[in-house]
Z-matrix of the N, CA and C atoms (Angstrom, degrees):
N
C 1 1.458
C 2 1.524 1 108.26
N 3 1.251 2 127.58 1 141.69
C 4 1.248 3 141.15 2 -158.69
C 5 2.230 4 106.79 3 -143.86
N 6 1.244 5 100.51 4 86.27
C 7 1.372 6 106.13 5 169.77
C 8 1.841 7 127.93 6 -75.80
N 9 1.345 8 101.52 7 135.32
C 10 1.483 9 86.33 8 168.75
C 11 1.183 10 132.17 9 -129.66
N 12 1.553 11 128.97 10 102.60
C 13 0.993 12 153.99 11 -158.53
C 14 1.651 13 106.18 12 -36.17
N 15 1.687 14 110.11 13 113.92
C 16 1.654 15 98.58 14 163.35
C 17 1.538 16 114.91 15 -131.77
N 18 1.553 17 113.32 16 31.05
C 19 1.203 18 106.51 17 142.96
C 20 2.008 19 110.52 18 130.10
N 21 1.019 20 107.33 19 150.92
C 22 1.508 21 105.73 20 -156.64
C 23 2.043 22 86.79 21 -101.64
N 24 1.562 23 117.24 22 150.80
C 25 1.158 24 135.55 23 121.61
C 26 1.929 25 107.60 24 4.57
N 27 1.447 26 116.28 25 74.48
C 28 1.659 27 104.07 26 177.26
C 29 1.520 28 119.78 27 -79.10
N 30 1.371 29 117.17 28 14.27
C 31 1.613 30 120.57 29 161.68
C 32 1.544 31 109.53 30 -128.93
N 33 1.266 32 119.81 31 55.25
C 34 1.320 33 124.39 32 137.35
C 35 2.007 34 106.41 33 -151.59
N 36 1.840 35 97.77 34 -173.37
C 37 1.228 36 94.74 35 -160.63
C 38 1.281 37 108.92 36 -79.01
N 39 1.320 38 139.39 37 -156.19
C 40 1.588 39 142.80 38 -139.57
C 41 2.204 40 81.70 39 -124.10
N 42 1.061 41 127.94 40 -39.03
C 43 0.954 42 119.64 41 -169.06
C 44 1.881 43 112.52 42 -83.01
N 45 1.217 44 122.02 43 -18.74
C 46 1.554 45 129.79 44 174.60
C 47 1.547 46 120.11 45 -133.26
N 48 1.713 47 93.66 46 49.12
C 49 1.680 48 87.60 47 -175.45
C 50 1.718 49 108.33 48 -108.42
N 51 1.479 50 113.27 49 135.13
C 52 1.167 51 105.05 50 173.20
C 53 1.773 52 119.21 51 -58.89
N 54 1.462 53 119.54 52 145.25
C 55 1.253 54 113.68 53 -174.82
C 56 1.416 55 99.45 54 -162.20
N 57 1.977 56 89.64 55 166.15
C 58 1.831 57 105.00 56 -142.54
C 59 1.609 58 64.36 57 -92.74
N 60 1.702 59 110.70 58 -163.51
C 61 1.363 60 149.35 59 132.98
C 62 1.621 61 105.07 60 -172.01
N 63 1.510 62 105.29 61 150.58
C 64 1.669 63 103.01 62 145.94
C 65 1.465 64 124.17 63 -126.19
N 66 1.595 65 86.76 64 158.73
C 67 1.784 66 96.99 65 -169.00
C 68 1.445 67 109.94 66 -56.47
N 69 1.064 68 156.89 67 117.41
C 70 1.439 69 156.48 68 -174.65
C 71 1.617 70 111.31 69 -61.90
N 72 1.702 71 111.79 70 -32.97
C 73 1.618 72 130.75 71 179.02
C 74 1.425 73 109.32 72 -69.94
N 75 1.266 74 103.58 73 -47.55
C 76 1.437 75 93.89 74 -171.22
C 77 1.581 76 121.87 75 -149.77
N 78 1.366 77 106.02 76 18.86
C 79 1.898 78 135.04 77 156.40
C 80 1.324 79 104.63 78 73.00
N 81 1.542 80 114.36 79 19.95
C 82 0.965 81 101.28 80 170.97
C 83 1.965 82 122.85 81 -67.82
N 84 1.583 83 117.05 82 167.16
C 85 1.373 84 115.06 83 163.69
C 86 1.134 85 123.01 84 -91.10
N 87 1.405 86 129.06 85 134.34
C 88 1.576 87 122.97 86 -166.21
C 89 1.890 88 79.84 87 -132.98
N 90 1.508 89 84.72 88 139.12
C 91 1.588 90 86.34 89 -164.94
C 92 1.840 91 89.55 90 -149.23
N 93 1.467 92 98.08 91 123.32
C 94 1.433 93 104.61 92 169.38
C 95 1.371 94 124.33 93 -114.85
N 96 1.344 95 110.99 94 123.38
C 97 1.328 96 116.56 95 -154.91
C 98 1.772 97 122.49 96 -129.79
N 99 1.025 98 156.50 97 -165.28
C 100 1.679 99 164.30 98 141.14
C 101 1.021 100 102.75 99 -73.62
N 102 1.499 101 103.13 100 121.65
C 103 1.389 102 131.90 101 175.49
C 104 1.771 103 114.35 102 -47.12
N 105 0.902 104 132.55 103 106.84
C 106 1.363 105 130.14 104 -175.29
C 107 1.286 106 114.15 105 -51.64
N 108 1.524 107 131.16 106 145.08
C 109 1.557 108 136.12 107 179.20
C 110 1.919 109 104.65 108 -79.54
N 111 1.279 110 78.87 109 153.85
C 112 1.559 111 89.81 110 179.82
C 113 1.696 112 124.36 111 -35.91
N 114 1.786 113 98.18 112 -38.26
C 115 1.377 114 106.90 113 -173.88
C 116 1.563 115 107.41 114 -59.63
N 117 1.468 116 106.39 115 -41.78
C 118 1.213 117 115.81 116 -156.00
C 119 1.121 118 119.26 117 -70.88
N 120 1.554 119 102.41 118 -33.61
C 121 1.633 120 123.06 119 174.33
C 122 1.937 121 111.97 120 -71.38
N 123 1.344 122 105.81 121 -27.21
C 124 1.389 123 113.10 122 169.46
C 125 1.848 124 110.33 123 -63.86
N 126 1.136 125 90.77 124 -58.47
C 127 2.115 126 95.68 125 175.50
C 128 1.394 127 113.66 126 -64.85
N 129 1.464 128 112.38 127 -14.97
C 130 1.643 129 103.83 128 156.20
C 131 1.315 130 132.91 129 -75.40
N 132 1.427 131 103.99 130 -34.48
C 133 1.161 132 128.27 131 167.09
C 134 1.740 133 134.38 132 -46.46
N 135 1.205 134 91.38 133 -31.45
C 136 1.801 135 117.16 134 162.95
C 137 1.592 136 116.97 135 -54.62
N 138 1.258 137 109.66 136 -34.17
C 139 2.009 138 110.54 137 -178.78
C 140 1.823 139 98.10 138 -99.26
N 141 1.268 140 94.23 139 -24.44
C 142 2.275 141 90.48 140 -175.03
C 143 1.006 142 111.98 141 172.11
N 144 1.344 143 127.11 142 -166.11
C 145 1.696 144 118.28 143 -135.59
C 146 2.074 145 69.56 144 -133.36
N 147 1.582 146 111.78 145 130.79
C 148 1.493 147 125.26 146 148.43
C 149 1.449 148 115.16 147 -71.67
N 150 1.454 149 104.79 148 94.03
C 151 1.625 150 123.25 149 164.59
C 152 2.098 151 104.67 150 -37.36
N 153 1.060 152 102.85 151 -163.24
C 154 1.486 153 103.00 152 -150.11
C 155 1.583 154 87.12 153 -116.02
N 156 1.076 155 116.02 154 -11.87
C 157 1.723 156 115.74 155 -166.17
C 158 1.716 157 83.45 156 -115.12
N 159 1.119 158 164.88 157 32.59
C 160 1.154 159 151.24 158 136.24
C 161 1.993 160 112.50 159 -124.32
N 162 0.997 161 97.70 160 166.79
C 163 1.605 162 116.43 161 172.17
C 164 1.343 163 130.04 162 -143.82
N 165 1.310 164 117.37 163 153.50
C 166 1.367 165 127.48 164 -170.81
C 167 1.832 166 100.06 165 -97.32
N 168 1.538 167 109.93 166 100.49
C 169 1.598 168 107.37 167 165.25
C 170 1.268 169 121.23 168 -120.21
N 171 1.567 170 144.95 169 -179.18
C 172 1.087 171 146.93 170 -98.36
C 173 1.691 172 84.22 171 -169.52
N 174 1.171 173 130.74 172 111.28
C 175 1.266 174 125.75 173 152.68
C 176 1.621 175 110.28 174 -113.37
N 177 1.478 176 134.65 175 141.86
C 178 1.440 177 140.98 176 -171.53
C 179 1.567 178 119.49 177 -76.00
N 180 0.974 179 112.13 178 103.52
C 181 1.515 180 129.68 179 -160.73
C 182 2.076 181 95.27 180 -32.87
N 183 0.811 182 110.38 181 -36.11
C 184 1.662 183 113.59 182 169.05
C 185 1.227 184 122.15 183 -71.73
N 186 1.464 185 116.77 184 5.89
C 187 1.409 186 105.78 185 159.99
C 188 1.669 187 110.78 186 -109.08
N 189 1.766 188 119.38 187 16.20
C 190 1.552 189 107.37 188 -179.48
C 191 1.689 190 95.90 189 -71.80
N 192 1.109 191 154.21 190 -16.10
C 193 1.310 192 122.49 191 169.98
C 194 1.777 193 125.18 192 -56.38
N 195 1.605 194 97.43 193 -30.35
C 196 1.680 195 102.78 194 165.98
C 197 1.527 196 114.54 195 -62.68
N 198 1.612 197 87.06 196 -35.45
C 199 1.872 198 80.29 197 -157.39
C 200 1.807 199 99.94 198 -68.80
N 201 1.393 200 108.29 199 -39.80
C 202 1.401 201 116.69 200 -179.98
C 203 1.567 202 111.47 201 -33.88
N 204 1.536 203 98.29 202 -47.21
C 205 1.533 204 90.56 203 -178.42
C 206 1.421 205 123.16 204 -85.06
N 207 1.163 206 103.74 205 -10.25
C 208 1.507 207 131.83 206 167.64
C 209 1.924 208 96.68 207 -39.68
N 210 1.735 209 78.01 208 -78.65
C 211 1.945 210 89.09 209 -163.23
C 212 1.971 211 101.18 210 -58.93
N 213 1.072 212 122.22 211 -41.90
C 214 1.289 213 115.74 212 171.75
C 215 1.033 214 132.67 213 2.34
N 216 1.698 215 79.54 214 -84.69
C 217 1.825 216 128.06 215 -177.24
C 218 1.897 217 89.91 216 -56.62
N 219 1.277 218 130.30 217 -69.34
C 220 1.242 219 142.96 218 -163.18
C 221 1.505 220 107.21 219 -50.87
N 222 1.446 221 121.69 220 -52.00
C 223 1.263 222 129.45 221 -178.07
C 224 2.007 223 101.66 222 -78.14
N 225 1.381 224 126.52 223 -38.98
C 226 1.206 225 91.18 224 176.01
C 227 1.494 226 133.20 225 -81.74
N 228 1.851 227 99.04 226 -16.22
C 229 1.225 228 121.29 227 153.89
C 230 1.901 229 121.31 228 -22.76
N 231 1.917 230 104.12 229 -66.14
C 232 1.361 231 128.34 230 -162.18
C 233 1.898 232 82.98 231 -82.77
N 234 0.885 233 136.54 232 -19.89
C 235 1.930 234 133.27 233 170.75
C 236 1.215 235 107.51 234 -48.49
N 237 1.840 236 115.90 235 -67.20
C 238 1.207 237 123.10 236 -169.84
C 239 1.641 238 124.84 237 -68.70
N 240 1.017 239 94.32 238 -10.49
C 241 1.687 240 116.39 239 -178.59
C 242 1.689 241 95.62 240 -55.41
């Protein structure tokens, strides 16, 4: 697997920043993020039940210019396929 880095959270520190990448294999988004609060995980909870192998996280509305390029990269990635 081969990730490609598009960029960390630029208002927090280097050790707890949420951050994009995509898979280069198969475009997927791998997105690391803050654990969502209980509330939040409750208002998710309203459309379906979070299985045990996924989670509800929090990325900072100031990083969609990463993510933008994120999905880009991902969607022209999933083109050439």
């Amino acid at each position: 697997m081969s990730l490609l880095f598009f960029g960390k959270d630029p208002n927090t520190d280097d050790d707890h920043c949420p951050t994009v990448w995509v898979d280069d294999e198969n475009a997927d988004l791998v997105l690391q993020g803050w654990k969502a609060d209980d509330a939040t995980q409750q208002k998710c909870l309203e459309v379906g039940s979070i299985p045990d192998t996924e989670a509800v996280i929090r990325i900072p509305a100031r990083m969609v210019p990463q993510i933008r390029k994120a999905c880009d990269a991902a969607e022209h990635s999933a083109e050439l396929r």
